[in-house]
Backbone as CSV, one residue per row, in Angstrom:
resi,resn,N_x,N_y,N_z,CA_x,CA_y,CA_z,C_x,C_y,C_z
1,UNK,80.573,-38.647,-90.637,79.565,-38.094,-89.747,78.479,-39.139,-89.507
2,UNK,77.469,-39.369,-88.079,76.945,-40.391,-87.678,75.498,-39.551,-87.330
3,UNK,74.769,-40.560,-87.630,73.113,-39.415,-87.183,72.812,-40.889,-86.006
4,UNK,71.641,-40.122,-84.877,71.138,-40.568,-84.607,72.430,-41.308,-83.427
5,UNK,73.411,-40.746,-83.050,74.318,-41.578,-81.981,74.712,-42.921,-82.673
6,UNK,74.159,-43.423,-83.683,75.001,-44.931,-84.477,76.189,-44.445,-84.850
7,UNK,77.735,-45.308,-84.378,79.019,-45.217,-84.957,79.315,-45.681,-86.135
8,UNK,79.838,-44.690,-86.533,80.188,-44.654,-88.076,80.882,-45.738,-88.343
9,UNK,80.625,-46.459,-89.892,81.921,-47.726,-90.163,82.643,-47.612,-91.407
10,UNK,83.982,-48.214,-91.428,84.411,-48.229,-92.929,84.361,-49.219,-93.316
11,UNK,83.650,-48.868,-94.650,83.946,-50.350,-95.493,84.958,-49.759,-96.596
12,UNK,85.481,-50.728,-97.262,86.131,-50.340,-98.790,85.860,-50.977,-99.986
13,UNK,85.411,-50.244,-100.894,84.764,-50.499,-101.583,85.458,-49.503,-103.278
14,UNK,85.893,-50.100,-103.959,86.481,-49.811,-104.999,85.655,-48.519,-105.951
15,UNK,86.814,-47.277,-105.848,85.524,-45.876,-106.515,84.650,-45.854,-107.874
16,UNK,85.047,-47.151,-109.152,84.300,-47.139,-109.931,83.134,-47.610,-109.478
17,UNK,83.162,-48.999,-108.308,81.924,-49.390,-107.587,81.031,-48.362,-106.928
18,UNK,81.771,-47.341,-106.092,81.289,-46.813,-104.890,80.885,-45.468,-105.699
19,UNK,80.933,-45.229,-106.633,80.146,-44.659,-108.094,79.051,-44.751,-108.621
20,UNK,78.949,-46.072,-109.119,77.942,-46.448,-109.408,77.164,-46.700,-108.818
21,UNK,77.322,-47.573,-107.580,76.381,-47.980,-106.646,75.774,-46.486,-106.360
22,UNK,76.658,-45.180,-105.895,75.673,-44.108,-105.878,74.374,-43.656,-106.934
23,UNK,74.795,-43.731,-107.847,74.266,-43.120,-109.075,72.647,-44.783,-108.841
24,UNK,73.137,-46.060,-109.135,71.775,-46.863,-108.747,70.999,-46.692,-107.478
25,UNK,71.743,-46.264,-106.574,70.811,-45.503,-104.946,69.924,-44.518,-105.225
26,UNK,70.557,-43.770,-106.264,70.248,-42.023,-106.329,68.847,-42.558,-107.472
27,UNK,68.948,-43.501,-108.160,67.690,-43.706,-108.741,66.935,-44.373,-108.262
28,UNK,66.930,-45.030,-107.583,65.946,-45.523,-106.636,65.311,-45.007,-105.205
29,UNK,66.199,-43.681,-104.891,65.984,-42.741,-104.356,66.018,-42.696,-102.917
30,UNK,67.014,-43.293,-102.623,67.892,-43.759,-101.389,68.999,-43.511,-101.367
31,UNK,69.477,-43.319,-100.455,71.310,-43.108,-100.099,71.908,-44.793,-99.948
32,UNK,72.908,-44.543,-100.079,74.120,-45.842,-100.197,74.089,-46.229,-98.532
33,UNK,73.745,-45.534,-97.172,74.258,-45.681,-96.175,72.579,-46.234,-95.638
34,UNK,71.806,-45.863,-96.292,70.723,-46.733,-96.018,69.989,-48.048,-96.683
35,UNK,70.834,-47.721,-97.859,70.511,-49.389,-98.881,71.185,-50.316,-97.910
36,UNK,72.558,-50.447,-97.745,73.127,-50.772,-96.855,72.830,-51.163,-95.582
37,UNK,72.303,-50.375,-94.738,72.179,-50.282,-93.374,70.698,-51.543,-93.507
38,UNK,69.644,-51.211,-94.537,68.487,-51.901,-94.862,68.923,-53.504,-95.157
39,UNK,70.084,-53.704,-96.697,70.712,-54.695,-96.553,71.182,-55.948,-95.452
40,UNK,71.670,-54.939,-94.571,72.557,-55.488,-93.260,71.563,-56.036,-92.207
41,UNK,70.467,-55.462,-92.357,69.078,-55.767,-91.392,68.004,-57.301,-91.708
42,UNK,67.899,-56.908,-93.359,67.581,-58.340,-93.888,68.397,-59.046,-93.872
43,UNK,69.632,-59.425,-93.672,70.565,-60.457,-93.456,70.530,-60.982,-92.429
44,UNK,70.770,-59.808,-91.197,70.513,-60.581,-89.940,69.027,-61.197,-89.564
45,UNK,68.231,-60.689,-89.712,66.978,-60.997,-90.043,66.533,-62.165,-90.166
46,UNK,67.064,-62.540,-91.410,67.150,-63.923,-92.281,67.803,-64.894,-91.189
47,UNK,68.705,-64.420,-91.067,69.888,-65.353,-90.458,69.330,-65.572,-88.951
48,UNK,68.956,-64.919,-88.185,67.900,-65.092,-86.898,67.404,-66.307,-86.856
49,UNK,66.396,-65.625,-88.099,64.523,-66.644,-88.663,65.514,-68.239,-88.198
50,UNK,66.755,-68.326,-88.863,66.895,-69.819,-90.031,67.699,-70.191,-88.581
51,UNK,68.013,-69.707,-87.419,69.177,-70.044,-86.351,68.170,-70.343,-85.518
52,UNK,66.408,-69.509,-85.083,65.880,-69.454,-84.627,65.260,-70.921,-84.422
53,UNK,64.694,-71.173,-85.838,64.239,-72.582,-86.463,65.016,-73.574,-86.312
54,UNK,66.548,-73.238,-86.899,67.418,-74.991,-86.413,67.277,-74.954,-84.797
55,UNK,67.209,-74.269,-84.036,67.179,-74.994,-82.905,65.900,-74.831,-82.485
56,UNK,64.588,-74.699,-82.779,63.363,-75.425,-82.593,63.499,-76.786,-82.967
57,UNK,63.773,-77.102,-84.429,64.200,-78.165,-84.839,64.790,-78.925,-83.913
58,UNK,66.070,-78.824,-83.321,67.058,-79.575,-82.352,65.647,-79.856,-81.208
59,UNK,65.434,-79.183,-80.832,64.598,-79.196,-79.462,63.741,-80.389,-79.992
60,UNK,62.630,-80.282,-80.719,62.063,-81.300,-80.897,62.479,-82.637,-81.268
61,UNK,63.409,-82.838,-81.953,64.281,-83.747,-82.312,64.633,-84.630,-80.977
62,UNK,65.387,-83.760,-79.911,65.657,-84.210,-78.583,63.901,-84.718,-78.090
63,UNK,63.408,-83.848,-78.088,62.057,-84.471,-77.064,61.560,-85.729,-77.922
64,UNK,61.593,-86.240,-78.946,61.689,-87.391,-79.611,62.034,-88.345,-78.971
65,UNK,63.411,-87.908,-79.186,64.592,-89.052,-78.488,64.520,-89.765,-76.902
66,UNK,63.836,-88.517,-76.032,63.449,-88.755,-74.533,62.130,-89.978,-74.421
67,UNK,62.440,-90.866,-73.663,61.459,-91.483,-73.274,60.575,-91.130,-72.395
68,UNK,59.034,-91.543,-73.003,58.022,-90.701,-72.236,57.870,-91.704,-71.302
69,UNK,57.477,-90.159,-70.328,57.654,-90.838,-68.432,56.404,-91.623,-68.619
70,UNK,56.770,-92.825,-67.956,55.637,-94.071,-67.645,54.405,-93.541,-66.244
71,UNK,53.706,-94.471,-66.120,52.622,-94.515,-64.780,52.784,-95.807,-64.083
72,UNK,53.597,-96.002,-64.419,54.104,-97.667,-63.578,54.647,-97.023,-62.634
């Protein structure tokens, strides 16, 4: 079942894992589909920031490399 119109996904995940991991959710007082979903957000997140930056990086790197236009 899907809230909010988001499509549902499978992962697989082994039941002594998918056990426990409940029981550490349930004490921290979150569900498994939002540790997760939270997980999946800081990753991309991260991964943005650091894709965002190498190519600021590149960019400046190039405008380096360009020779600045003269007044001659």
């Amino acid at each position: 079942m899907t809230t909010k119109g988001t499509p549902g996904r499978v992962v697989r995940i082994d039941d002594e894992t998918w056990a426990a991991y409940g029981e550490l959710c349930a004490e921290e007082g979150t569900s498994r589909a939002d540790d997760l979903r939270r997980h999946a957000h800081a990753r991309v997140a991260a991964w943005r920031a650091a894709s965002r930056k190498q190519r600021l990086k590149a960019l400046a790197e190039d405008a380096k490399r360009k020779p600045a236009d003269s007044d001659d």
